[in-house]
N, C-alpha and C positions, 0 to 999 in steps of 0.2 A: 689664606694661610701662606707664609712665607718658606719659601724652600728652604731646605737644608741637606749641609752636608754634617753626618757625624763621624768624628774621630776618633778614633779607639787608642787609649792610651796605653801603651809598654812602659811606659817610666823615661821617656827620654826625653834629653835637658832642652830640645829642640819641638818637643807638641807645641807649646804655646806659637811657635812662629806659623806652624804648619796653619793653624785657627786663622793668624792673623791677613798669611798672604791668602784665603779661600773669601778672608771677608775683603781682602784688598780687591776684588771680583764682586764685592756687592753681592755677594751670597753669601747668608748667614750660618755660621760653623758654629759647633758645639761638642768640645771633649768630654768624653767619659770611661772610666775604667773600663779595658778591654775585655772584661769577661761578663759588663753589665748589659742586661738585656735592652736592645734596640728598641725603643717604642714606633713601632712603624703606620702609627696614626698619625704623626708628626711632618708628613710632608717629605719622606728623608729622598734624596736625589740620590746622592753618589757615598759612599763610605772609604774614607781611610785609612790604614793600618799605622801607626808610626813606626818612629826608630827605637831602641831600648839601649839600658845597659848589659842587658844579659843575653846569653847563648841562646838558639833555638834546642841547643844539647842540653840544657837548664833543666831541672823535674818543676822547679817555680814557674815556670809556665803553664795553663791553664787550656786545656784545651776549648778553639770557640766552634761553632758552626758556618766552617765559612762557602761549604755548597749551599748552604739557607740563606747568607746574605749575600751573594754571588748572584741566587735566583729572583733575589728584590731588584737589586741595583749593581751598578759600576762600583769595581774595588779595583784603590790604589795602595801599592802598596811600598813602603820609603824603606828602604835599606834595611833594619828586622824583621820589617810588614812585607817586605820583596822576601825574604829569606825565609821567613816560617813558611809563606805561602805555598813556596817548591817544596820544604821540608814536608809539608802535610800532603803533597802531592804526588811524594818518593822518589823526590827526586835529589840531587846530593848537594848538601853544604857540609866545607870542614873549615876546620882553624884556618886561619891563612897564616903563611910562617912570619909574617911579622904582620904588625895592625897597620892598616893603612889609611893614614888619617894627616888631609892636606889636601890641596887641589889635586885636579885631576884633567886629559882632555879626552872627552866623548865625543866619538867618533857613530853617527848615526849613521845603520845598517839599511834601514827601510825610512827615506824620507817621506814616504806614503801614509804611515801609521798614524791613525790618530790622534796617539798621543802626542809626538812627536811630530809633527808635519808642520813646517815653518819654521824649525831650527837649522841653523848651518850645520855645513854635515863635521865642523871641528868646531865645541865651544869647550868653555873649561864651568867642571863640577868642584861639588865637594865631596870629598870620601870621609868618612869617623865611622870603620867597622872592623872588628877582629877576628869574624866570620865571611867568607866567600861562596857561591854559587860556582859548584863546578860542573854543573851537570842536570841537563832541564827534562821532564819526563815528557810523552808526547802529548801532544797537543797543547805545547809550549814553543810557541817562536822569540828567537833572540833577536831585540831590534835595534841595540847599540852596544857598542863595549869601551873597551879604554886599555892603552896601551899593558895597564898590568893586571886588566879582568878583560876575559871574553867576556862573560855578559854580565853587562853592564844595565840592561835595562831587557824587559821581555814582556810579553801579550801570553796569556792564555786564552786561547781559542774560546769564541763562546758558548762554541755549540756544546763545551763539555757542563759549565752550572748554569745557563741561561743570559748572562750576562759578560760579559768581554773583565777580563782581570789583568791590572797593567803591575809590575814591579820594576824600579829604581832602586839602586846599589848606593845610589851618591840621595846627598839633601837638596831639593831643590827648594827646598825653604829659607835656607841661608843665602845671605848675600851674595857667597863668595861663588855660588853658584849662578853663572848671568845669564842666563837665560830659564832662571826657576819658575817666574813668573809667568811667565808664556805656557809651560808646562803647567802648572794652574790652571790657566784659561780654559787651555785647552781641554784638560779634566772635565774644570767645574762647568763650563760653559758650554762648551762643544759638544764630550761626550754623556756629561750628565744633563743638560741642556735644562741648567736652571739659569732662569730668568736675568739672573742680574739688578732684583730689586728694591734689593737691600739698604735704604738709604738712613740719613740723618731722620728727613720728612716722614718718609715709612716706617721708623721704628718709632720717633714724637707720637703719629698718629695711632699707631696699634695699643703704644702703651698708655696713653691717657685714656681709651677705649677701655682696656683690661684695671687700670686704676679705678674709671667709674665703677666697673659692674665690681669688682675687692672689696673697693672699703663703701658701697651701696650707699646711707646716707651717714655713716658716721665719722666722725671728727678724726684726723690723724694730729699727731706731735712730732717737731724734729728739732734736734740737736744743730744749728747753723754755726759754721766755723769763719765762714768768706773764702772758704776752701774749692776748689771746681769742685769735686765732689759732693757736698750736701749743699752747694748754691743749684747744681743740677738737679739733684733730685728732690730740691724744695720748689722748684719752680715747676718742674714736673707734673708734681702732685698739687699743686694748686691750680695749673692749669685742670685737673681733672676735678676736683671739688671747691676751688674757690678757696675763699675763708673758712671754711672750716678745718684748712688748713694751716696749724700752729706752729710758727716757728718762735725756736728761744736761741738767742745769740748773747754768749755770757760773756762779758767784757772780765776777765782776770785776773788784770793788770798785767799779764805778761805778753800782750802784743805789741805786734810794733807800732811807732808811733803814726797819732791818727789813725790808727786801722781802725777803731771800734766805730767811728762817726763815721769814715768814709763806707766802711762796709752797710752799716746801716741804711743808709740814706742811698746807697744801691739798691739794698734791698728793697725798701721801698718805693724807689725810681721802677723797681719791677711790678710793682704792684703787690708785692705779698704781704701774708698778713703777721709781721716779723714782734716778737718783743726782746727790745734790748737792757738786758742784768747788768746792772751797774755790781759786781764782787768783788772789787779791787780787794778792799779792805778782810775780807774771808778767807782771801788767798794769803796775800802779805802775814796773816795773823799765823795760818796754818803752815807758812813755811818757814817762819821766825825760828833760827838759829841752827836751820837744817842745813848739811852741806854736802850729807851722800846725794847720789846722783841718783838710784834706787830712790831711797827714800820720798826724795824730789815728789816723782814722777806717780808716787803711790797717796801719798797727800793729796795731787792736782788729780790725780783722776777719782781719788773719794771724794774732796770738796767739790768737783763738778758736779758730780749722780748727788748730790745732797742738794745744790743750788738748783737744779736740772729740774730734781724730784717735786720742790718746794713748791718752784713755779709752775710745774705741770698739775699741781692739785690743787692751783686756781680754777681752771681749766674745765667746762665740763663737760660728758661725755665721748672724752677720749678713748678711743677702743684701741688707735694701731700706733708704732712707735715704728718711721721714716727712716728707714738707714743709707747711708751712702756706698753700702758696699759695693763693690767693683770685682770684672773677671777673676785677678791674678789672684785675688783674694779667695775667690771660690774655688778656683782650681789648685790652689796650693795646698784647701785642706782634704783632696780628692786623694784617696790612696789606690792604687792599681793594687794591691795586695787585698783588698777586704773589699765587699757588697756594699758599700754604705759610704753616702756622699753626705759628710759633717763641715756645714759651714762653720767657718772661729767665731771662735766667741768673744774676743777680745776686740771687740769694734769700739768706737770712742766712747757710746756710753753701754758700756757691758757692763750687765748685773741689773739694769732698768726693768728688759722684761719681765724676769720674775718677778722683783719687787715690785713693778706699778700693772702686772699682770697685763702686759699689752703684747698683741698680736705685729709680728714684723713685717713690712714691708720695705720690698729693697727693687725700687725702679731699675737700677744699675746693675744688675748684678751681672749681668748676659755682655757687658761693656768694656772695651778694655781703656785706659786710662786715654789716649789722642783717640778714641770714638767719643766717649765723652766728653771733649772740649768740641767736636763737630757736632754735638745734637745740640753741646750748649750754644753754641755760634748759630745754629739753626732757631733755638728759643730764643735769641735777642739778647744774651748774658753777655757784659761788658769786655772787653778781650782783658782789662786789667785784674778779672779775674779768673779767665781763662788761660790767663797767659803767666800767671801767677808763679811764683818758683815754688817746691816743696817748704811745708812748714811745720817744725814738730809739733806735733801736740800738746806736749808740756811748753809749748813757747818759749821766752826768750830764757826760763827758768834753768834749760839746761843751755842755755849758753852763756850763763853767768857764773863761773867756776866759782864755787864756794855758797855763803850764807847768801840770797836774794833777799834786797830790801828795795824797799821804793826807790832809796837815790840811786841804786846800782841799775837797776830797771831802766830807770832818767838817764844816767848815762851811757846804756849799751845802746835805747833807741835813738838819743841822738846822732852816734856815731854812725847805726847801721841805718840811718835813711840817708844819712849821706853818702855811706858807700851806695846805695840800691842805686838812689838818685844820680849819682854820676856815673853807674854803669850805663841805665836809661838813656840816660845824654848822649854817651858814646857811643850806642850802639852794641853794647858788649852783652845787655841784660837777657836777651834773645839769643843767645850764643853759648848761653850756661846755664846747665841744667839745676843748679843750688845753690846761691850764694847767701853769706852772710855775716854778720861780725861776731864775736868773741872777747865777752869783758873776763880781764884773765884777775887772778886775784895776789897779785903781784904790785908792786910800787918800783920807779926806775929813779934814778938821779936825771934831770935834765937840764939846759938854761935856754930859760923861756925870757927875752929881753936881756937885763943885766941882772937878773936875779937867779938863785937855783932853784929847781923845782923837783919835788919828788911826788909823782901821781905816777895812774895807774897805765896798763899796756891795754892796747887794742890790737887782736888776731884779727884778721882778714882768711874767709873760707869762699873758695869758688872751686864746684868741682863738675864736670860732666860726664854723664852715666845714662844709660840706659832705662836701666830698672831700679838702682839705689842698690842693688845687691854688690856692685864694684862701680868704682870709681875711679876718674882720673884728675889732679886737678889742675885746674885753666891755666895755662901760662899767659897771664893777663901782660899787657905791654909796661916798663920797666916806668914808660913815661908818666902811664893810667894808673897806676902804683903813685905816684909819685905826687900825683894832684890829689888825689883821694888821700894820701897820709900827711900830705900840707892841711888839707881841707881840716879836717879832724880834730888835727891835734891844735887847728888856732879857732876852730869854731865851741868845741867842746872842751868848756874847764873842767881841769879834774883828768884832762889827759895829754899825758905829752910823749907817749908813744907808741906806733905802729909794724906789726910784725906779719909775714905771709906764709899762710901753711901751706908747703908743699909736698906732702904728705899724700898717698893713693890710700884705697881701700879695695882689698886688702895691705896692709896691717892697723890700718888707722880705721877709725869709722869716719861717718859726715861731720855728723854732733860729733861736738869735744865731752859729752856727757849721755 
């Protein structure tokens, strides 16, 4: 059984990093609502408090048992998780007269402490809190501060709940804080003295173990995109049951060009047991003279569950339906306000389970999106699909501003594999977290030779981001511009001109639809 550390969520916009630097230690973390009861068959090492957006003076806070988890294991506790923990202890937090939120330098008190032993005794944190510690009760030692907090960081003795309790005023989760990681370590590794053995290999092997004994001898169905995501967890699950594992990859028509043959003929270079829907024609039919962007996307996602459904009731004894969901997905639909952890239901074929009455299975869900490109790299999956840029789901459908028809299709993907392709070239396509083209629904005056030409505009989108939640976009070089709108507009008729969105998000989104 694989050690763990769990984190207790406040609501704060930084839990997810806390998960990701505890797993950046090869110890496996896991968030859940701070007042949900700890399953401690589970292996748990050490436990975390987070940060929040609210007061420890709040009545919305809940009170937990933290002399009971105290007497399990090590508690860390981050800037609200440092502050309730004195607040529950009687000891004093107030406003501070202004928020303090920005770097910081921590000055270590006791280079000796555990926690802390192997920092310089000056490194620079991060502060984001509108509440301070002014005053620690006994058998609380202070073991750093910062020029505008005495304590800045402190030990509870352990002889008081059985266990040693540490609090942090700053985030040592965030980058901005350089020496967060070592503090990690030293938590997960030193004081909670888990193993570190959390791997790519480790978690392949555990969960095709847990896939055999789930779906015992029955048949699974998945949904395949060429996405990392369900190319992960189709390979997954077939390494656990073989062929009996069905995948269905429905050609569209709104991917990009050659995607449907080359993604296939991976698949099967995998060895899986893949079938490829030829729907061009179902789709084109269902989206004939539609131009809302809404609308769009509610067409392609019933025409899919309809093409999905047909082909899965060839199929027999299908019992479970494969999903590719992922961490951020779980924990977003995680509320620290209520008992009850509700995964979305809006996954790519939502509305299957009930209607083809199948049991879900989600390899991924424990994963955040760069682990799951390292288990795929681990399984043997191609880096061109690993390394793949985001793709909407409705495909090129909402990047075609207006009515999609087959020629508009023909000419967004020839345009946009030659942008892809001469990022490739460059070196640029590894450098951008999204790129893509934009058939806009416009006509321009041009001269194309000695004639005039009126066809249509091609947008050019490259933006790099995080999470997709904001963005910024690439300032690609004026030159790389400049080949890529030659390329285009003389390789593809039907266009003679190109434009560059520069444009962030927020106020823009990625899609133009």
């Amino acid at each position: 059984m694989v050690d763990k550390i769990v984190i207790l969520d406040y609501g704060s916009q930084y839990t997810q990093l806390i998960a990701r630097r505890v797993r950046e230690c090869q110890v496996y973390s896991e968030i859940q609502p701070y007042h949900q009861p700890i399953n401690w068959e589970d292996n748990i090492k050490g436990v975390i408090l987070s940060g929040s957006p609210w007061s420890v003076h709040d009545h919305v806070i809940k009170d937990i048992d933290i002399e009971y988890i105290a007497s399990k294991v090590p508690v860390l506790g981050i800037c609200f998780g440092a502050q309730w923990i004195i607040h529950r202890l009687g000891g004093t937090v107030s406003r501070s007269e202004k928020r303090e939120y920005g770097p910081a330098t921590l000055r270590v008190l006791d280079q000796s402490n555990p926690l802390l032993a192997g920092l310089p005794q000056h490194s620079q944190v991060w502060m984001s809190h509108a509440d301070t510690i002014e005053k620690v009760p006994d058998r609380v030692r202070v073991i750093a501060e910062t020029e505008d907090i005495p304590i800045a960081a402190y030990e509870v003795d352990a002889t008081r709940w059985g266990n040693p309790v540490w609090g942090v005023q700053f985030h040592p989760e965030v980058s901005h804080t350089t020496h967060g990681m070592h503090i990690f370590r030293r938590f997960v590794l030193d004081i909670c003295q888990c193993r570190g053995d959390w791997t790519p290999d480790s978690f392949i092997e555990t969960t095709i173990e847990h896939l055999r004994q789930q779906l015992d001898r029955d048949h699974a169905i998945i949904a395949m995109s060429g996405g990392v995501d369900s190319t992960v967890a189709g390979v997954l699950v077939h390494r656990a049951i073989g062929s009996r594992m069905h995948g269905i990859f429905i050609d569209n028509g709104l991917l990009r060009k050659g995607e449907f043959e080359q993604v296939l003929k991976t698949y099967r270079n995998l060895g899986l047991n893949v079938h490829g829907v030829d729907a061009r024609e179902e789709f084109y039919r269902g989206l004939k003279g539609v131009v809302d962007p809404e609308q769009k996307r509610k067409i392609i996602g019933k025409t899919f569950i309809e093409v999905f459904e047909r082909w899965a009731k060839k199929l027999s004894d299908v019992r479970w339906l494969v999903q590719g969901t992922i961490y951020p997905d779980v924990i977003e639909s995680i509320s620290v306000h209520g008992p009850s952890v509700t995964i979305k239901s809006h996954h790519n074929v939502g509305g299957l389970p009930e209607r083809m009455h199948l049991r879900i299975v989600e390899p991924l869900r424990m994963l955040f999106k760069d682990e799951v490109r390292k288990v795929g790299r681990a399984l043997g999956i191609p880096d061109h699909i690993l390394n793949r840029h985001p793709f909407p789901g409705p495909g090129l459908a909402i990047r075609i501003i207006g009515e999609v028809t087959p020629q508009h299709v023909q000419l967004l993907q020839q345009a946009d594999e030659i942008y892809i392709r001469i990022l490739k070239e460059s070196g640029w396509y590894d450098k951008i977290w999204q790129a893509g083209a934009i058939l806009l629904p416009i006509k321009t005056v041009g001269v194309m030779g000695d004639e005039r030409s009126y066809e249509r505009v091609i947008a050019l989108r490259a933006v790099n981001s995080r999470d997709g939640m904001t963005a910024q976009w690439t300032p690609l070089p004026h030159e790389l511009l400049a080949q890529i709108s030659s390329a285009i507009i003389n390789q593809v008729p039907g266009i003679n001109r190109v434009v560059y969105d520069i444009s962030t998000k927020p106020p823009s989104t990625i899609e133009w639809e």
